[in-house]
C-alpha positions in Angstrom: -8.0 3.8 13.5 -4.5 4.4 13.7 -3.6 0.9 12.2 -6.6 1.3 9.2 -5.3 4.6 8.4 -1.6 3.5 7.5 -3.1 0.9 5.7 -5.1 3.1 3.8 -2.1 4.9 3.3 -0.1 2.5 1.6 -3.3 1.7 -0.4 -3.4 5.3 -1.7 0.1 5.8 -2.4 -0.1 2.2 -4.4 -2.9 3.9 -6.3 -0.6 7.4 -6.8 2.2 4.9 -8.5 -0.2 3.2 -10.7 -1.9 6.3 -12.2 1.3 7.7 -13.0 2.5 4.7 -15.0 -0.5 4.4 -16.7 -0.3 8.4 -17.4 3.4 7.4 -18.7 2.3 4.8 -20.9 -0.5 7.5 -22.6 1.4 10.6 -22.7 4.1 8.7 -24.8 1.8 7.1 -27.2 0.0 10.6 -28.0 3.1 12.6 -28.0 6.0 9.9 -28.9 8.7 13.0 -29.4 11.5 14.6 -27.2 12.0 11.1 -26.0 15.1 11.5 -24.4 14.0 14.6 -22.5 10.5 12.4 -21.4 12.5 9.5 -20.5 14.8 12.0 -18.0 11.7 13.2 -16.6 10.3 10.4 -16.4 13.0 8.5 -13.8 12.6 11.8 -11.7 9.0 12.1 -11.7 9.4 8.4 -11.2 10.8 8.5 -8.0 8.7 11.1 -6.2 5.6 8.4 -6.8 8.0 5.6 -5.6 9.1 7.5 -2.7 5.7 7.5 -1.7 4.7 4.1 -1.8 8.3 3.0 0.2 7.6 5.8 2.6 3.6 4.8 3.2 4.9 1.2 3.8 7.8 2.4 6.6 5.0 4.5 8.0 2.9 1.2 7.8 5.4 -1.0 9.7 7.0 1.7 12.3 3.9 3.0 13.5 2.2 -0.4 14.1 0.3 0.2 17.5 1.0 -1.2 20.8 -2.3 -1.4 22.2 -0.8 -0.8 25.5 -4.9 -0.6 27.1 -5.6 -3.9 25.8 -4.0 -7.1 27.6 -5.3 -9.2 25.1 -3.6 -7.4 22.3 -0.2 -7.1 24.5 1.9 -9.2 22.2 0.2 -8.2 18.4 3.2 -5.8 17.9 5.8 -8.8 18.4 3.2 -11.0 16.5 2.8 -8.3 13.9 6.8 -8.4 12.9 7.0 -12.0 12.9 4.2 -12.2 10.1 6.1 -10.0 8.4 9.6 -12.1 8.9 7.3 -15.0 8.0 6.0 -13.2 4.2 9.4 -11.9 3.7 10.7 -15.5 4.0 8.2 -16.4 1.3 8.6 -13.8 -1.4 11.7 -12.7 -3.3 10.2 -10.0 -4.3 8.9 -8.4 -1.0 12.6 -9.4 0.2 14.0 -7.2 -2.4 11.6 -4.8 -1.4 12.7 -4.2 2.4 16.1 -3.6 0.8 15.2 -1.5 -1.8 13.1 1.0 1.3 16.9 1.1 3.0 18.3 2.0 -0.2 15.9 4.1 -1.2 16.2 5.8 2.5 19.9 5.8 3.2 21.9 6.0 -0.6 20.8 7.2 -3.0 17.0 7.4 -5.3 15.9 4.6 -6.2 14.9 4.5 -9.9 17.6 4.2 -12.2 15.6 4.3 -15.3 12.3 4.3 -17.3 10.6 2.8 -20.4 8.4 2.3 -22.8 7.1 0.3 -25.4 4.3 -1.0 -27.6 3.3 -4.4 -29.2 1.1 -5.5 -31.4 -1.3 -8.8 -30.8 -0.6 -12.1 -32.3 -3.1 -10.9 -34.9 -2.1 -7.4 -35.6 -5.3 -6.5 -34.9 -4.7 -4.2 -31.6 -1.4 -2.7 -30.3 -0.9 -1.9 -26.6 1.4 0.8 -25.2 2.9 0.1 -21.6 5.5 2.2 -19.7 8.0 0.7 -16.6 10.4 2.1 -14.2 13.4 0.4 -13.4 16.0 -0.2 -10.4 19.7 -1.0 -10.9 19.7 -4.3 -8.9 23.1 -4.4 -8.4 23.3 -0.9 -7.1 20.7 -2.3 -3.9 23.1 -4.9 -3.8 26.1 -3.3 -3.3 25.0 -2.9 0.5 27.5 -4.5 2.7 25.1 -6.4 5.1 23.3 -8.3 1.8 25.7 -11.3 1.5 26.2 -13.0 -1.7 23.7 -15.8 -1.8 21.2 -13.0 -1.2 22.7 -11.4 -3.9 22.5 -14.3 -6.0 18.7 -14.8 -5.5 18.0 -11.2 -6.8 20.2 -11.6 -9.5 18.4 -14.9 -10.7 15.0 -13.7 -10.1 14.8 -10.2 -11.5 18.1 -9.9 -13.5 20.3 -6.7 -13.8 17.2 -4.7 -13.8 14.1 -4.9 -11.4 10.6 -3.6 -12.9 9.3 -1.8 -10.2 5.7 -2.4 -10.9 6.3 -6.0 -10.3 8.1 -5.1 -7.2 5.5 -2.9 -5.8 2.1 -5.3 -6.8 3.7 -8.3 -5.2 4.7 -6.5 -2.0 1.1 -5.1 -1.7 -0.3 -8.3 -1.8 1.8 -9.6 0.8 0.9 -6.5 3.2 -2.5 -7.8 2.3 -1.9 -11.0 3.5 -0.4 -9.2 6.8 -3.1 -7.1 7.4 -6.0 -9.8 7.0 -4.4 -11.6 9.7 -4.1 -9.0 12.1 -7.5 -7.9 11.8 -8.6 -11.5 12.5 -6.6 -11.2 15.6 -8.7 -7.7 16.4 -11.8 -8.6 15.0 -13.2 -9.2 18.8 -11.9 -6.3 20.4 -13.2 -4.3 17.6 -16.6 -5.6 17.7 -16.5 -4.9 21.3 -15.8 -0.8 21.2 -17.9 -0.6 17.8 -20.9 -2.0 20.3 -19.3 0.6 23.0 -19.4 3.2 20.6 -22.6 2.6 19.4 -24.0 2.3 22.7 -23.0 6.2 23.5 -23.8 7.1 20.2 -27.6 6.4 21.0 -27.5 8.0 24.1 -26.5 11.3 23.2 -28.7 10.9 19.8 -31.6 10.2 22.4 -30.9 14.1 23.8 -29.6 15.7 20.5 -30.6 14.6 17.2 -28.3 17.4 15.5 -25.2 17.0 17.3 -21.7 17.6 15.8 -19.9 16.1 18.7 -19.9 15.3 22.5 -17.6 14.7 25.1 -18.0 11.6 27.4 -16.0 12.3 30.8 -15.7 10.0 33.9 -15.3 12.1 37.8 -13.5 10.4 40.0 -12.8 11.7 43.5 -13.8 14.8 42.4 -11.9 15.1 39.5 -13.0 15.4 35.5 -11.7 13.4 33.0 -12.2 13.2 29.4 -12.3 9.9 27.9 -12.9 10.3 24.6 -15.1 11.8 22.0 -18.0 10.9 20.0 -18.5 11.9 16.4 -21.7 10.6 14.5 -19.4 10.0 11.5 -16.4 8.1 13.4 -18.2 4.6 13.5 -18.9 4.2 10.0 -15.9 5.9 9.3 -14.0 3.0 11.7 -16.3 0.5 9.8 -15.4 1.5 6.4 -11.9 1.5 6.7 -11.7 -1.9 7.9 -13.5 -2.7 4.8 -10.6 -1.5 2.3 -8.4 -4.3 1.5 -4.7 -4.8 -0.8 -6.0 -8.3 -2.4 -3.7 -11.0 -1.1 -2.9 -12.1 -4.9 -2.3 -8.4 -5.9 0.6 -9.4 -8.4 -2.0 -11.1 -10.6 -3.9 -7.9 -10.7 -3.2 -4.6 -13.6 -5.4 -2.3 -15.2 -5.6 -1.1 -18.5 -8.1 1.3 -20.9 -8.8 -1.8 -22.6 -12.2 -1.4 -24.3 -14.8 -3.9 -23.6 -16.3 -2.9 -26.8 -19.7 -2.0 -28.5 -23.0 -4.5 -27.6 -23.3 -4.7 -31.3 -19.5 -5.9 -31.8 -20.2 -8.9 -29.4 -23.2 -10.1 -30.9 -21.5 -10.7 -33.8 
């Protein structure tokens, strides 16, 4: 539970970030005045969202269980890094990412500016409005411990200025990619106490249809101890949040209040 709930985390604060760039996008479009005020206020408001999603991901990676009362699972923690290494070592941008969390933690915030903009279509028939927040590349850069040819790479791949959006959908994916193998690795263990769980829950139903919750205790020598707890809610609870998911290809993915339009305008 403890592993599903970071990872809903991250998940939800991904969701925060999003929402307040679309909000960005709208609230210039209906009220395009004041801009350099809205822009300032923008980068600030900016980076309490983007706080959140770097902080949900540290919370994510730190706080990765050690399933010390499962043998089986002994080395998933060590197994758990090296996936990440392994994603890191495949994406620029989740690279740039893990620097930009010590950045953002240690120096100074991260957004260094914000924008936004709208465009028309190729016909002129439909103009979109779209809003971005920036970081200074160089500025993450300036760390002593990122060497020049890692320097370099950021440089080539996002410029002077980074779009954090880009960043952010990217690294999601890739956390994606990290959590769907881990839970491959737990899918058996987790089978086995969902069964457990289930077992008990049937038990104590058997006594007590209305019960809020019940206490299963093991005596030994005399002595009682509390194992856990049984909720009637927990299993599909447990269940559920191993169905929420960051889609692997997440940087392909963006949502817009783009109209589908009227039955009668497809027809046509």
């Amino acid at each position: 539970m403890k592993l599903e709930e970071t990872a809903l985390q991250v998940i939800y604060a991904l969701e925060d970030y999003e929402e307040f760039i679309l909000q960005s996008a709208l609230h210039h479009h209906l009220f395009p005045m004041e801009e350099y005020e809205f822009f300032q206020d923008s980068r600030v408001r900016a980076n309490i969202k983007v706080l959140g999603f770097l902080n949900s991901v540290t919370s994510f990676r730190d706080q990765f269980p050690r399933f010390k009362s499962q043998q089986s699972l002994a080395r998933l923690r060590e197994d758990f890094f090296a996936l990440w290494d392994k994603q890191k070592a495949r994406s620029v941008a989740f690279c740039f990412f893990e620097r930009l969390r010590n950045y953002a933690q240690h120096q100074t915030q991260p957004v260094s500016s914000a924008t936004t903009g709208a465009g028309w279509d190729k016909k002129r028939e439909m103009s979109e409005a779209r809003a971005s927040v920036f970081v200074q590349v160089s500025e993450v850069c300036a760390n002593r411990d990122i060497h020049q040819d890692e320097r370099q790479r950021y440089i080539s791949e996002f410029g002077e200025k980074a779009d954090i959006s880009l960043i952010f959908r990217e690294t999601a994916g890739r956390i994606g990619d990290i959590l769907k193998a881990v839970r491959e690795i737990t899918r058996e263990i987790f089978d086995k106490s969902v069964n457990e769980y289930d077992r008990c829950l049937k038990i104590v139903r058997a006594d007590e249809i209305h019960f809020l919750h019940c206490e299963v205790v093991s005596v030994v020598n005399g002595e009682r101890k509390k194992e856990f707890e049984i909720f009637p809610d927990f299993l599909q609870r447990a269940k559920n949040l191993r169905r929420t998911f960051l889609m692997t290809n997440n940087e392909r993915h963006f949502v817009s209040n783009r109209a589908f339009g009227h039955s009668a305008t497809k027809q046509k």
